[in-house]
PAZAPA-4460 file (N, C-alpha, C; in steps of 0.05 Angstrom, whole numbers, plus 32768, in hexadecimal, padded with zeros to 4 digits):
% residues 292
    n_x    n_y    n_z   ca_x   ca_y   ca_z    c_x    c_y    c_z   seq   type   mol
   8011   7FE8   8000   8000   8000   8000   8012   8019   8000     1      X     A
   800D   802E   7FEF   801D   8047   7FED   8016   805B   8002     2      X     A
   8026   8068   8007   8017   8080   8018   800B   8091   8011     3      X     A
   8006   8095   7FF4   7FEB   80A3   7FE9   7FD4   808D   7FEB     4      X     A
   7FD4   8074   7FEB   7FBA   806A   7FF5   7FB1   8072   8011     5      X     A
   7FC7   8068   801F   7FBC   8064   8035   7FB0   807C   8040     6      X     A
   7FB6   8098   8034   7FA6   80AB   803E   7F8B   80B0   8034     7      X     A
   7F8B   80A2   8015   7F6C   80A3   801A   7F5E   808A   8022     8      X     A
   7F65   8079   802E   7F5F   8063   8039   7F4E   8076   804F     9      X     A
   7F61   8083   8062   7F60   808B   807C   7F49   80A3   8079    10      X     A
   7F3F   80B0   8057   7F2D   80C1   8054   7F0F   80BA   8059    11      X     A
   7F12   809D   804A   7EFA   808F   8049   7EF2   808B   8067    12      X     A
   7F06   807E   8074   7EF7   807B   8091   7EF6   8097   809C    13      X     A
   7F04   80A7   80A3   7EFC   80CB   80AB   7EDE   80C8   80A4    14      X     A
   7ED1   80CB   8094   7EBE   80CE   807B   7EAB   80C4   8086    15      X     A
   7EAF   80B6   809B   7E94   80AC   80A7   7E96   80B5   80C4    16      X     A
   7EAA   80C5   80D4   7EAA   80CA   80EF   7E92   80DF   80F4    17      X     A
   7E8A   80ED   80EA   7E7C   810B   80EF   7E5C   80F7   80EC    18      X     A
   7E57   80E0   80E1   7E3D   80D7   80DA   7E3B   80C0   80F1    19      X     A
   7E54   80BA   80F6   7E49   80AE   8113   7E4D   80B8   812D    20      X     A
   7E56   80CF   8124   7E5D   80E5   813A   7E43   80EE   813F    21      X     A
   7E31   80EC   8131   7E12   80F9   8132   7E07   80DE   8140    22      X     A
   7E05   80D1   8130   7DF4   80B1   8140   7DFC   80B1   815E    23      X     A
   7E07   80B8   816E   7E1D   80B4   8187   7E0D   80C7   818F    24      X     A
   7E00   80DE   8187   7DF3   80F1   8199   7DDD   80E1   81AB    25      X     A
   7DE1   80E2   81C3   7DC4   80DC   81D1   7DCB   80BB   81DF    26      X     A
   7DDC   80B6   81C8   7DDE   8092   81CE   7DF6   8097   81DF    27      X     A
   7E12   80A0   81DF   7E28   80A7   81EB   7E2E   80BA   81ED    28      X     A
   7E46   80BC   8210   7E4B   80DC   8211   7E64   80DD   81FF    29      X     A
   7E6A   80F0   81EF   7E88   80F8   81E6   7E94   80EB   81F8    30      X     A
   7EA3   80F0   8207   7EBC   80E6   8211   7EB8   80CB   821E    31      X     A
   7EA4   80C1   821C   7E9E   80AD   8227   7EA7   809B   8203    32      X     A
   7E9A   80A0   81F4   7EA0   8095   81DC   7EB8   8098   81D6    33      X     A
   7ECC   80A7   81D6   7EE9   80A6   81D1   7EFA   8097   81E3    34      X     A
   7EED   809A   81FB   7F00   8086   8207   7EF9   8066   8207    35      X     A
   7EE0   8059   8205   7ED8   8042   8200   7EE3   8039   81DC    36      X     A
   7EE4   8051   81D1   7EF0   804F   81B6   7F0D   804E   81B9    37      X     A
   7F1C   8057   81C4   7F38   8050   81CB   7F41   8039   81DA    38      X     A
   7F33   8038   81E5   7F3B   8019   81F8   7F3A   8000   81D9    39      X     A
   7F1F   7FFE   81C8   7F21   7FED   81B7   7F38   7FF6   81A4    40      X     A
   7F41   800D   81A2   7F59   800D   8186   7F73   8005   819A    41      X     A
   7F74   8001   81B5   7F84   8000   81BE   7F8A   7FD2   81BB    42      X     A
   7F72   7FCC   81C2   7F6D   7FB4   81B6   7F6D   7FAD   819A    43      X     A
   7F6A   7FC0   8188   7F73   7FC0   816C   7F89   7FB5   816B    44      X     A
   7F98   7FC9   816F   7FB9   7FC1   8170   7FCF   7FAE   8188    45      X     A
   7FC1   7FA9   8190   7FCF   7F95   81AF   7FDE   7F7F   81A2    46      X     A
   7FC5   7F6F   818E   7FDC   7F54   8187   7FF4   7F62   8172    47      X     A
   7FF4   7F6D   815E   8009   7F74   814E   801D   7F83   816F    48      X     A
   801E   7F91   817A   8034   7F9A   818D   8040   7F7E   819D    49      X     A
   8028   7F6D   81AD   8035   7F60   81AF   803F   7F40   81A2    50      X     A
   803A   7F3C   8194   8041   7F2F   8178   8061   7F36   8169    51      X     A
   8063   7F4D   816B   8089   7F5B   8160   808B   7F69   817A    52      X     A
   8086   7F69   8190   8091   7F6D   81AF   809E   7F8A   81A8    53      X     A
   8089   7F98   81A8   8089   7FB3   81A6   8080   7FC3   81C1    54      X     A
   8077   7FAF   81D8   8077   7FC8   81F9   808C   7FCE   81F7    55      X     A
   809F   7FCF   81FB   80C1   7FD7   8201   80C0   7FF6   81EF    56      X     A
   80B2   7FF4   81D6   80BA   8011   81CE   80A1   801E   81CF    57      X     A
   808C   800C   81D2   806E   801B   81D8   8078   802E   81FA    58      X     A
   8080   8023   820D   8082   8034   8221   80A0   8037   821E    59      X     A
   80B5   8044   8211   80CC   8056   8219   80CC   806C   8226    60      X     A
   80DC   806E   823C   80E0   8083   823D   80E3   809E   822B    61      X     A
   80F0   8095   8218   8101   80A7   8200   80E2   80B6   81EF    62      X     A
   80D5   80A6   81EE   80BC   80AC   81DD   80A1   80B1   81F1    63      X     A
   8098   80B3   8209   8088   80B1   8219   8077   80C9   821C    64      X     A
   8088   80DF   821A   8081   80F3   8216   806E   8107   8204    65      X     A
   807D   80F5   81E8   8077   8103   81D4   805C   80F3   81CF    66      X     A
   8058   80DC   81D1   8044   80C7   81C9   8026   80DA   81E7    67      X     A
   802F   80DF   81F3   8021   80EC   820D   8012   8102   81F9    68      X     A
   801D   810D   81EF   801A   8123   81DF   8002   811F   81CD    69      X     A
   8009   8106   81B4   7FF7   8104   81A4   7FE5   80F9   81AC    70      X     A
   7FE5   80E6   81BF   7FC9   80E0   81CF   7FB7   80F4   81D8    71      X     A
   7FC1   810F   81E8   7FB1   8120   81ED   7FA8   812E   81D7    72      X     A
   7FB8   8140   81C3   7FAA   8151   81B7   7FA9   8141   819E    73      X     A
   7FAF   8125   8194   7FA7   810D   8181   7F8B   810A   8182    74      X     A
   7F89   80FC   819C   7F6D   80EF   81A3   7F5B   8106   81AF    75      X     A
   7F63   8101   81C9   7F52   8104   81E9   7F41   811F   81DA    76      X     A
   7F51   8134   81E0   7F4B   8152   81D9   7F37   814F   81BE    77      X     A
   7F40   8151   81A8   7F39   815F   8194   7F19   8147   818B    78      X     A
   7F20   8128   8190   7F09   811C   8189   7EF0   811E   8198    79      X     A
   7EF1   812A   81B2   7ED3   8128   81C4   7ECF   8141   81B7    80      X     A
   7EE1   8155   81B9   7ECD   8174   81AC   7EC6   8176   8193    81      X     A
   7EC2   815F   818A   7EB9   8163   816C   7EA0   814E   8173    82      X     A
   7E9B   813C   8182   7E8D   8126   818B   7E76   8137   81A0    83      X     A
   7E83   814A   81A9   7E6D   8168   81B7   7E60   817B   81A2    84      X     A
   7E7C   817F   8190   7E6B   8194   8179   7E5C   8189   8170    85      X     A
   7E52   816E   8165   7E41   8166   8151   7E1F   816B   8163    86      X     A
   7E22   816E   817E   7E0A   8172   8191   7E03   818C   8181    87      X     A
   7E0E   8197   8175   7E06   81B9   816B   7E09   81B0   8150    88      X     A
   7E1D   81AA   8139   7E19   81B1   8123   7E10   8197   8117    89      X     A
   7E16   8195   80F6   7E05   8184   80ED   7E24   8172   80E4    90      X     A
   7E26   8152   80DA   7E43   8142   80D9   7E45   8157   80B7    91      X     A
   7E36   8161   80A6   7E42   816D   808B   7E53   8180   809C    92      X     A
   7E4A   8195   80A7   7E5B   81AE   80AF   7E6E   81AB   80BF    93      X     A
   7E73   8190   80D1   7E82   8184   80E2   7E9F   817E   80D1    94      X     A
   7E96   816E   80BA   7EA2   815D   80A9   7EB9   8179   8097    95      X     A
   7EA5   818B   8091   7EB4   81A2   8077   7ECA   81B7   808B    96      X     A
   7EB7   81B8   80A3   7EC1   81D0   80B4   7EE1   81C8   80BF    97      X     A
   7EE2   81A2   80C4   7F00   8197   80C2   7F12   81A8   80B0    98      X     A
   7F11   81AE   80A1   7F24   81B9   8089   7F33   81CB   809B    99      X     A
   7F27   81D9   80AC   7F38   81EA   80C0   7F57   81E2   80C0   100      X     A
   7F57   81C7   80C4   7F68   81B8   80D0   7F7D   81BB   80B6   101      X     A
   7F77   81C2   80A2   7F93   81C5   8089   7F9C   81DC   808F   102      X     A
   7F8D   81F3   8097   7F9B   820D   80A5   7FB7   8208   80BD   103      X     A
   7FB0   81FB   80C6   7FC0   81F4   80E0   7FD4   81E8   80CE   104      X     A
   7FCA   81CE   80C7   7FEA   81BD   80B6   7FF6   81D1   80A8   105      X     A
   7FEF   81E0   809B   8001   81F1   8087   8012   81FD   809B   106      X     A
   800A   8209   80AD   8019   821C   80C9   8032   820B   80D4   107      X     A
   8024   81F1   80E1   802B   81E2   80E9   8044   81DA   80E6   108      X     A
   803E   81CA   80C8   8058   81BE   80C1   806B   81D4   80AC   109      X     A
   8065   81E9   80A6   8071   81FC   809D   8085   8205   80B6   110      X     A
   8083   8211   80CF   8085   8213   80DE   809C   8200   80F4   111      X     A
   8089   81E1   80F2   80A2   81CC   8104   80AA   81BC   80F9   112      X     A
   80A3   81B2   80E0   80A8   81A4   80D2   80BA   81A9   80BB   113      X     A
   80BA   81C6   80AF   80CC   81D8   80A1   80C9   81C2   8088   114      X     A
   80AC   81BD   8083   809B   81B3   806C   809B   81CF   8058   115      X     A
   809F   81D7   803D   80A0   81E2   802E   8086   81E3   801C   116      X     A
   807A   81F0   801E   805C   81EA   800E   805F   81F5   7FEB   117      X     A
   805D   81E5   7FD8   8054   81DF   7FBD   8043   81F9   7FBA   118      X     A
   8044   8205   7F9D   802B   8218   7F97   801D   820D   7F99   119      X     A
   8019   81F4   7F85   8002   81E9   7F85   7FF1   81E4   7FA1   120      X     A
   8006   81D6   7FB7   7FF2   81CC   7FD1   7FEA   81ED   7FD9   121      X     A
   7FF3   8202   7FDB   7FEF   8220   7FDE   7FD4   821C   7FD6   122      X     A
   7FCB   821C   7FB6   7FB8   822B   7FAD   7FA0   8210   7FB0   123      X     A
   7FA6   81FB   7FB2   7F93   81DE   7FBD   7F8C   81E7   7FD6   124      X     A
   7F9F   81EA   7FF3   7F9A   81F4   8008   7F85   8207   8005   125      X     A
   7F90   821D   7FF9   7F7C   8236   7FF5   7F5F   823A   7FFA   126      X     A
   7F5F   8222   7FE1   7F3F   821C   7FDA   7F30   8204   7FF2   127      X     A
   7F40   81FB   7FFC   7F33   81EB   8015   7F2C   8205   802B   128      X     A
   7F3A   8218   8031   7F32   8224   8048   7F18   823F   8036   129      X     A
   7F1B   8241   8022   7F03   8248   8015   7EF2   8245   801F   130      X     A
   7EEB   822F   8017   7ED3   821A   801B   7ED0   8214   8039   131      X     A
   7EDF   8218   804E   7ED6   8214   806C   7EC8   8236   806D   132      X     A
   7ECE   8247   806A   7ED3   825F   806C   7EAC   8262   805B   133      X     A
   7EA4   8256   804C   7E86   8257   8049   7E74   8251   8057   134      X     A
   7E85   8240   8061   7E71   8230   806F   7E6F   823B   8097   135      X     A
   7E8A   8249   8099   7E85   824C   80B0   7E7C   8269   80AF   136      X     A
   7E78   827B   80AB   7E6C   8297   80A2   7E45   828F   8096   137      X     A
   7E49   827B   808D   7E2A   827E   808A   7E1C   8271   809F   138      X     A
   7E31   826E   80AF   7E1F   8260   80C8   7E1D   8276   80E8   139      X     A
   7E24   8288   80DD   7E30   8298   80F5   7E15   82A1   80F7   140      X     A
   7E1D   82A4   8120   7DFE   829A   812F   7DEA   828D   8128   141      X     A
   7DF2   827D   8123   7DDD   8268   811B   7DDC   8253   8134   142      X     A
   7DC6   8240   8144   7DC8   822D   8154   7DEA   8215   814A   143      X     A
   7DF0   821C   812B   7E06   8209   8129   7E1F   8219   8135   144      X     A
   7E1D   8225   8135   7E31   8247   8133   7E4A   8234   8152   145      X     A
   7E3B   8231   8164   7E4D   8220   817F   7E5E   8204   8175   146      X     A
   7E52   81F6   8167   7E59   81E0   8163   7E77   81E5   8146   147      X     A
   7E6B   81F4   8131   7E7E   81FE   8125   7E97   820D   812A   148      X     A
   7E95   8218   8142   7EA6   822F   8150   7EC0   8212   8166   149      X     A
   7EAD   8204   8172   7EBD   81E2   817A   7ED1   81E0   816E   150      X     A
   7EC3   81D5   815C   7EDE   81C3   813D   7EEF   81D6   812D   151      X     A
   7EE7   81EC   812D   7F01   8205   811C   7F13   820A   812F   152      X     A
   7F05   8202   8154   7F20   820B   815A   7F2A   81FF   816E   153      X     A
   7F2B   81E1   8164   7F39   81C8   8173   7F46   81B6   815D   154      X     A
   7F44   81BB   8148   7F49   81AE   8127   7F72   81B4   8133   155      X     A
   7F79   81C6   813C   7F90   81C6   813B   7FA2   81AB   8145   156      X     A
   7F94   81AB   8162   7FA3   8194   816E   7FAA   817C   815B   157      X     A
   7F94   8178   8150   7F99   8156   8141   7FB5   815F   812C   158      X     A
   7FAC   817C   8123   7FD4   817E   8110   7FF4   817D   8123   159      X     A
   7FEB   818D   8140   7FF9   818F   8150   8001   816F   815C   160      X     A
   7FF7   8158   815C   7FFA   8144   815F   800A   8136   8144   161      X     A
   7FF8   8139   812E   800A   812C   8121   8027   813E   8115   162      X     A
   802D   814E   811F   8042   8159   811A   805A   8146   8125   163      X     A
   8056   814B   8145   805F   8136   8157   8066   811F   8151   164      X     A
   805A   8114   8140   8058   80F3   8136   806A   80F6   8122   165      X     A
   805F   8107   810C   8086   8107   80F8   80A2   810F   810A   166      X     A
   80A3   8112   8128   80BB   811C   8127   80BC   8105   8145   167      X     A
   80B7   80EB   813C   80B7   80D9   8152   80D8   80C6   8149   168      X     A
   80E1   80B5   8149   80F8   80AC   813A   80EE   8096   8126   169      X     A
   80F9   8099   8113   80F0   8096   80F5   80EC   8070   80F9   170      X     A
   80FA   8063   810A   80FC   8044   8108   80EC   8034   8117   171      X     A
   80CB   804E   811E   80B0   8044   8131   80A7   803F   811F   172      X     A
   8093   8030   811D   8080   801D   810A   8068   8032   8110   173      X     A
   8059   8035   80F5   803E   8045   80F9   8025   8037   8101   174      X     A
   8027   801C   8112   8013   8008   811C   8019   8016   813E   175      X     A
   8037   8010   8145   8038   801A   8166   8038   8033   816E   176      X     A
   803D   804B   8150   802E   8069   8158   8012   8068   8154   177      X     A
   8004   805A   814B   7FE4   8058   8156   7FE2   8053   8172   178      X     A
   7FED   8036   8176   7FE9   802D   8196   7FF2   8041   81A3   179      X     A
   8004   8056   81A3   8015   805C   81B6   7FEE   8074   81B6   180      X     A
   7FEB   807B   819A   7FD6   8096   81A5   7FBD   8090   81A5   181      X     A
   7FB7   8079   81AD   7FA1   806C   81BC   7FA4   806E   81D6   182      X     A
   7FC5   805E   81DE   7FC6   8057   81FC   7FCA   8070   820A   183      X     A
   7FD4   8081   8202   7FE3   8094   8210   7FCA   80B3   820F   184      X     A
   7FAF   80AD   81FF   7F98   80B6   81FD   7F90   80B9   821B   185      X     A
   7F8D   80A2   8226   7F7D   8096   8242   7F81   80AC   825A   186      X     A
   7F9D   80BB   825A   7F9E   80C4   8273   7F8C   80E2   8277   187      X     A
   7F92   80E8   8262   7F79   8104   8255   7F5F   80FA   825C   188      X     A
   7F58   80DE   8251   7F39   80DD   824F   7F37   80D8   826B   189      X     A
   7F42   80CC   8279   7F38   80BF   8293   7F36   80D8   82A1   190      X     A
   7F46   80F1   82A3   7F42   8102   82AB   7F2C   8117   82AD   191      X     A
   7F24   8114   8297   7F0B   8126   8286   7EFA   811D   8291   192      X     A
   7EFB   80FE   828F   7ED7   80F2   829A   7EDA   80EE   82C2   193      X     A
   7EE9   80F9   82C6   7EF2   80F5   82E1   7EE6   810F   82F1   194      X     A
   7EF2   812A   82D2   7EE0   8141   82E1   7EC5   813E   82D9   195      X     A
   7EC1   813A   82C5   7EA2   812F   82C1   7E98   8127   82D8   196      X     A
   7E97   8117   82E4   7E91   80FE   82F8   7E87   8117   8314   197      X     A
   7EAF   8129   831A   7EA5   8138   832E   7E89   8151   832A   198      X     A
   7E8B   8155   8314   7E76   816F   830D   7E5E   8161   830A   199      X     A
   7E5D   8144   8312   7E40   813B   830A   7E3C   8141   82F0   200      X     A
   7E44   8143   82D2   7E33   8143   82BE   7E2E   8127   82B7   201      X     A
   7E17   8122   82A6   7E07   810A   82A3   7E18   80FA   8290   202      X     A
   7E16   80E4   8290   7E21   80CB   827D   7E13   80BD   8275   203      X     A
   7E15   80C0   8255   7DFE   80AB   8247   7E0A   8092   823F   204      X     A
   7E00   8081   8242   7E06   8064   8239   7DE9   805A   8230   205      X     A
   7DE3   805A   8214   7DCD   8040   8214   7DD7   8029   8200   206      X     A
   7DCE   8014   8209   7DE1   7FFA   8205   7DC5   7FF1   81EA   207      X     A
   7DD1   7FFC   81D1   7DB6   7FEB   81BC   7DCF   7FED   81A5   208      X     A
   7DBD   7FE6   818B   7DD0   7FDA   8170   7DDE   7FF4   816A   209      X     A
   7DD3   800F   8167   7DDB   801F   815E   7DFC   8031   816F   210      X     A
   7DFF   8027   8189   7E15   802E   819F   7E21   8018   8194   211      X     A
   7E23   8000   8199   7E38   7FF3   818C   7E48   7FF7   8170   212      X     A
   7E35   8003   8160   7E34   8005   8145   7E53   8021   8142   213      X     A
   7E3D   8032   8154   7E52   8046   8152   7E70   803F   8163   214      X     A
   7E72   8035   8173   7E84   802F   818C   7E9B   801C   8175   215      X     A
   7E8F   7FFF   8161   7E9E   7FF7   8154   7EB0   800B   8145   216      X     A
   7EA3   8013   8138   7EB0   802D   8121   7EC0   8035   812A   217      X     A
   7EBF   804C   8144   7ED2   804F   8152   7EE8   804E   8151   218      X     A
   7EEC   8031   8165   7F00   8024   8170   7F0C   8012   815B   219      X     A
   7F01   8003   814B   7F06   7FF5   8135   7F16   8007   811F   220      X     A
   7F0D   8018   810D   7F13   8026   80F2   7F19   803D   80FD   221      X     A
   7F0C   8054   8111   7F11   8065   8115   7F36   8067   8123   222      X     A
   7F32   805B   8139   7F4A   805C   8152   7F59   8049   814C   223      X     A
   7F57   802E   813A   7F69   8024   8126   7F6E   801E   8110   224      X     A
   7F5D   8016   80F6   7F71   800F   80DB   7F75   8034   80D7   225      X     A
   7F5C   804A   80DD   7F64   8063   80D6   7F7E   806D   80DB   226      X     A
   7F86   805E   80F4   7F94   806B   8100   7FB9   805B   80F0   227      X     A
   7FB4   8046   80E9   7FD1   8035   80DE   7FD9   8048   80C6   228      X     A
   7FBE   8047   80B1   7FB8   805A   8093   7FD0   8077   809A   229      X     A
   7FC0   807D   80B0   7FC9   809D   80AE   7FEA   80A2   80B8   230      X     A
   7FF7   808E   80CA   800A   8093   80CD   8025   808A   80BB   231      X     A
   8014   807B   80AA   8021   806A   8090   8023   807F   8082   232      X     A
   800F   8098   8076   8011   80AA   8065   802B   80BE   8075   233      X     A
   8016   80C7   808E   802B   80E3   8093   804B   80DE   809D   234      X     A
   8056   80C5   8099   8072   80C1   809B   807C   80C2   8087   235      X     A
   806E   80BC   806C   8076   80B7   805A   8080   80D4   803C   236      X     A
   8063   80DD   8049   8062   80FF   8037   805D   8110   804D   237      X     A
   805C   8126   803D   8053   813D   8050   803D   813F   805D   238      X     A
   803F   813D   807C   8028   814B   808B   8011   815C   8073   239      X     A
   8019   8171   8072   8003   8189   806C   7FF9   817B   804C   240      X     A
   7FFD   8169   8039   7FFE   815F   802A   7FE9   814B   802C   241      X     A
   7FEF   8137   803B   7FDE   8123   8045   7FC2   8133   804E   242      X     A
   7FC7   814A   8060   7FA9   814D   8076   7F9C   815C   8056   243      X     A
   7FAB   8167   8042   7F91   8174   8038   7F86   815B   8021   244      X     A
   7F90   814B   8027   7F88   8138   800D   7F6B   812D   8029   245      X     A
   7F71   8123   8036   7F5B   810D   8048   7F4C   8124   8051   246      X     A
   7F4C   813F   8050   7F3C   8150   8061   7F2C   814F   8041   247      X     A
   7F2D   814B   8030   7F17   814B   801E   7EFF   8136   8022   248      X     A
   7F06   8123   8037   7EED   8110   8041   7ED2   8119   8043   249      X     A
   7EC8   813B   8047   7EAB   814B   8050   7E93   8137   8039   250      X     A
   7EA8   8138   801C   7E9C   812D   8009   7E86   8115   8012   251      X     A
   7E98   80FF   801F   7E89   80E9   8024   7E76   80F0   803A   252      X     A
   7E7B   8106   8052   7E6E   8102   806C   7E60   8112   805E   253      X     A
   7E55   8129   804F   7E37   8130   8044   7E2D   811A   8034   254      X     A
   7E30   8115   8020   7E22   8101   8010   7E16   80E2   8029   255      X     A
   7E27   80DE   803E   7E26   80CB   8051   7E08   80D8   8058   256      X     A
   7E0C   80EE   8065   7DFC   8103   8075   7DDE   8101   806E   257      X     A
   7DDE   8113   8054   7DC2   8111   8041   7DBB   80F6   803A   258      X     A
   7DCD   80E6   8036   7DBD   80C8   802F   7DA5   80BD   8046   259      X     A
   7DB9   80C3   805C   7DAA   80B3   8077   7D9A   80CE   8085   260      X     A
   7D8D   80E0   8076   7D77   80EF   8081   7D82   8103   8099   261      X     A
   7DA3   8100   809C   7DA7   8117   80B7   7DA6   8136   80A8   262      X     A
   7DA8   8137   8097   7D9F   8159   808D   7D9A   8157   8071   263      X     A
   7D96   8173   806E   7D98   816E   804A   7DAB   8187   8040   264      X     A
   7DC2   817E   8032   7DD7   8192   802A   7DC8   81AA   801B   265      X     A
   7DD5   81BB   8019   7DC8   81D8   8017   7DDE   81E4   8007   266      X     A
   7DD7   81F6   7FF2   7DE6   81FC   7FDA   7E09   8211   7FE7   267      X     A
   7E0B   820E   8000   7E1E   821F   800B   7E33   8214   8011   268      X     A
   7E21   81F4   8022   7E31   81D9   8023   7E3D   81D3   800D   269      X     A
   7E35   81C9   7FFB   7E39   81BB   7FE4   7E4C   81CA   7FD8   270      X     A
   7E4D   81F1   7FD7   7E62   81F8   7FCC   7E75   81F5   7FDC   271      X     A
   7E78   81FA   7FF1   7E8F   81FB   8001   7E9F   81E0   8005   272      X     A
   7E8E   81CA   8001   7E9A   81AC   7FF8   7EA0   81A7   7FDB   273      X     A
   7E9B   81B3   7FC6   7EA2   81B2   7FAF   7EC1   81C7   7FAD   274      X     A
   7EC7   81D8   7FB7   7ED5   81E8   7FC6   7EEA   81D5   7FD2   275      X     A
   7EE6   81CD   7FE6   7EFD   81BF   7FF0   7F09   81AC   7FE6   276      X     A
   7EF6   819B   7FD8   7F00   8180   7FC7   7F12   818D   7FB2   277      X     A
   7F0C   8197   7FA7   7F1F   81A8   7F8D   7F36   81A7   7F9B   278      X     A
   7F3A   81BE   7FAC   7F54   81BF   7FBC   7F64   81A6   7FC8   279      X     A
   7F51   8194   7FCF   7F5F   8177   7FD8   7F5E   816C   7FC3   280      X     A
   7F5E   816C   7FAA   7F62   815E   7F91   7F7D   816A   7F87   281      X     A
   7F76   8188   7F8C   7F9A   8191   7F7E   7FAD   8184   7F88   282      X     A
   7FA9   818A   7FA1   7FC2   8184   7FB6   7FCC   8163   7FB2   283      X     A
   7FB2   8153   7FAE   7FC1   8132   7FA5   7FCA   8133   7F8B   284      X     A
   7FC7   8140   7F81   7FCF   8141   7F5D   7FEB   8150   7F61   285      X     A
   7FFD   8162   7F75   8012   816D   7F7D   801F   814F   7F8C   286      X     A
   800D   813C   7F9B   8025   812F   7FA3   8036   8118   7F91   287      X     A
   801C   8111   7F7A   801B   8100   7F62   803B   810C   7F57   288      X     A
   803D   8127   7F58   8052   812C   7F43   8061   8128   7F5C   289      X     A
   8068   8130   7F70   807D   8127   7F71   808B   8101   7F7C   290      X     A
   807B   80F8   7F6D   8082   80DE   7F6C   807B   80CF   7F8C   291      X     A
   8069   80CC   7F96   8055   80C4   7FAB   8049   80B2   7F99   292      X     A
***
């Protein structure tokens, strides 16, 4: 598998987070769902670690830190507030409003990574934050307006994490930097639902087909094969390269969206996703040339 697949491997599954991020309302609390979803990616990956006897570098010292890192602003952080925002917005505006997150990579790895950005990814980029930029202005004060305001400005962390992860030592396998930002997720979450607990806010659990349904996804595709895909790509090419190719996923989570009756896209949507895709089409057609 190349590392231009595997990132849109890792699109397709994205592509469905925001539509079961919706299903999860009511049935699970956010952070209750990320961490029951981490525990299973953490079981995802258990036999391959221990199978090639990979604890020894899963807990190093040398790396403990940094793996601390992508667990929190990887996982813990950035996936419950988007698993809260969807309580306010709808998974299309959830799904497009992500694009945020190519603003940051460009910063990001321009910045720590001393990644050099292509015209082309420039003017691809461009047109992705276009297209968030419609969509978040036509919503302003709107009941979505909270939920949108969430995800534009927590989208960073997940770049700020995987920055971290390209600058881990090059001879980690991208199976035990999953495990490591599953396991090392836990101490964040346990904490979160710990103040939860003291503040008395309520915890939903209802145990029917549709909680499992979402809970598999999760933990299964979400918190692992997503997670093997993506670290396969961003070791391989550029950070800011990769996020704007898979941030073109909104495609699948509207069409997902409108199929199964959670909204009906609206000519603002649709541009601002016709918008972004362009731009995440340039940018894979820039990594084509350079021989990816």
């Amino acid at each position: 598998m190349s590392p231009l697949t595997a990132a849109w491997i890792c699109w397709a599954i994205v592509g469905l987070s925001p539509i079961a991020g919706k299903f999860a309302v009511g049935i699970i609390s956010p952070v209750l769902l990320v961490f029951l979803g981490t525990l299973i990616g953490i079981l995802y990956f258990t036999p391959w670690i221990t199978k090639n006897k990979k604890w020894g570098e899963l807990l190093s010292r040398k790396t403990w830190g940094k793996f601390l890192f992508i667990g929190t602003f990887g996982t813990a952080f950035p996936f419950s507030i988007l698993l809260i925002a969807l309580h306010y917005t709808t998974p299309g505006n959830a799904a497009i409003l992500q694009q945020s997150e190519l603003f940051y990579s460009l910063l990001i790895a321009t910045i720590f990574l001393r990644e050099i950005p292509s015209k082309g990814q420039l003017a691809g980029s461009a047109l992705i934050v276009t297209g968030v930029l419609i969509i978040l202005l036509k919503e302003h004060y709107t009941p979505r307006w909270m939920g949108d305001l969430l995800i534009v400005g927590s989208t960073w962390m997940l770049q700020a994490g995987s920055a971290v992860a390209k600058k881990l030592p090059k001879h980690l396998d991208y199976r035990l930097i999953g495990m490591a930002r599953n396991l090392f997720a836990l101490p964040a979450l346990i904490i979160i639902l710990a103040v939860m607990w003291l503040l008395k806010e309520p915890f939903i659990l209802q145990i029917n087909l549709k909680m499992f349904a979402v809970l598999g996804y999760t933990g299964i595709f979400k918190y692992g094969l997503a997670m093997v895909v993506w670290y396969k790509a961003i070791r391989a090419l550029d950070l800011s390269k990769v996020t704007a190719i898979y941030l073109s996923y909104p495609v699948l989570s509207l069409l997902l969206s409108a199929a199964l009756g959670l909204e009906m896209p609206s000519l603002y949507q649709i541009g601002g996703l016709l918008i972004t895709l362009a731009g995440a089409y340039w940018v894979s057609l820039s990594v084509k040339k350079e021989g990816h």
